[in-house]
N, C-alpha and C positions, 0 to 999 in steps of 0.2 A: 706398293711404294714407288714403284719407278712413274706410275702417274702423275703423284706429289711433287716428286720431283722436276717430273718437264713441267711446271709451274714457275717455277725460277729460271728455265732457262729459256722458257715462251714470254713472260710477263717481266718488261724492264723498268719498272720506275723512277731505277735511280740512274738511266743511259740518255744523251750524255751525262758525266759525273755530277754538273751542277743543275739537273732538270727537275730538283726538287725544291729549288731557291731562285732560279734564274728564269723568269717565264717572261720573255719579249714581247713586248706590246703593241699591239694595230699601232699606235700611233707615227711607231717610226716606220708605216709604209703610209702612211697616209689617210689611211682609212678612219673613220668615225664611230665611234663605239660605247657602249657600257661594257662596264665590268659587274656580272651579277653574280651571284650567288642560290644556284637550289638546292633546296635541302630534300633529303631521300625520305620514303618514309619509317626508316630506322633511325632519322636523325643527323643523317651525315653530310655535311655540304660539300658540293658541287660546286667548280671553279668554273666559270665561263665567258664566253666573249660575244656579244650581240653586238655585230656589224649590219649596221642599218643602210641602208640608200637616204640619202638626203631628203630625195623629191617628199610632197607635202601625200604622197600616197603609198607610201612605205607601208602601210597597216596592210593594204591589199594586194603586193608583192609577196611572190612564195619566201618561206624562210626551208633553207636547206641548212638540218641539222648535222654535223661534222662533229665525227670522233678521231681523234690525233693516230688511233693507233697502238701497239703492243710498249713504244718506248716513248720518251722525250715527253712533249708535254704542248697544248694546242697552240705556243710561242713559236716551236716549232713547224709548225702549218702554216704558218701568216703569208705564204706565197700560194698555198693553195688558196686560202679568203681571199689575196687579192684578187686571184681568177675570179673569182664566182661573183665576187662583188663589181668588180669593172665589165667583164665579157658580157656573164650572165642579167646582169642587173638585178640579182637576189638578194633580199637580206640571207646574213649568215649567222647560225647560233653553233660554236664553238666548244663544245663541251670537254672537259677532263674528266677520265676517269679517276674514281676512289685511289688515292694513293701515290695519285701521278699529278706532277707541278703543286698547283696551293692546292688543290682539293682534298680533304681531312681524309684520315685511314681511321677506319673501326677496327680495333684490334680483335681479330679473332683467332683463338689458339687451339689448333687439333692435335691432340695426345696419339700418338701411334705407339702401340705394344705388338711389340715380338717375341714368337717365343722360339726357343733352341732348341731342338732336341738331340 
């Protein structure tokens, strides 16, 4: 049981309060972006941010893919994309996990039984 439970206290989706509604956009640092969408192969979509490089040769710049992290949500990183995108000169692919900012939750319910003796 106490495994289950450091799941709640490791995994934060809803920290800060509003990181399930409020997800901050490249746009207010600057940067140039899509917003996409991948879908897993159980069906679930993926929230994300593809910051590109301008130049006419972006296709053949690395893309350094980026995960936000245990809390918040990849609106929350946009200072680390700045880096990579200005220093680095990388494109950057932004990902949320399941559950965290817009990205969909697949509801799955584990039944635990205890017994007393």
């Amino acid at each position: 049981m106490g495994y289950h439970v450091s799941d709640y206290l490791l995994y934060q989706p809803d920290f800060p309060a509003d990181a399930r509604h409020f997800v901050p956009s490249p746009a207010q640092y600057g940067l140039p972006f899509e917003e996409i969408s991948i879908q897993t192969k159980d069906r679930v979509k993926l929230h994300a941010y593809l910051i590109k490089q301008k130049v006419a040769t972006s296709r053949n710049l690395p893309t350094i893919i980026f995960f936000h992290g245990n809390a918040g949500n990849i609106g929350n990183r946009l200072e680390n994309a700045k880096v990579i995108y200005k220093e680095l000169q990388c494109n950057c692919l932004l990902v949320e996990y399941r559950g965290y900012g817009r990205s969909e939750v697949k509801n799955t319910f584990v039944f635990y039984s205890f017994m007393i003796i």
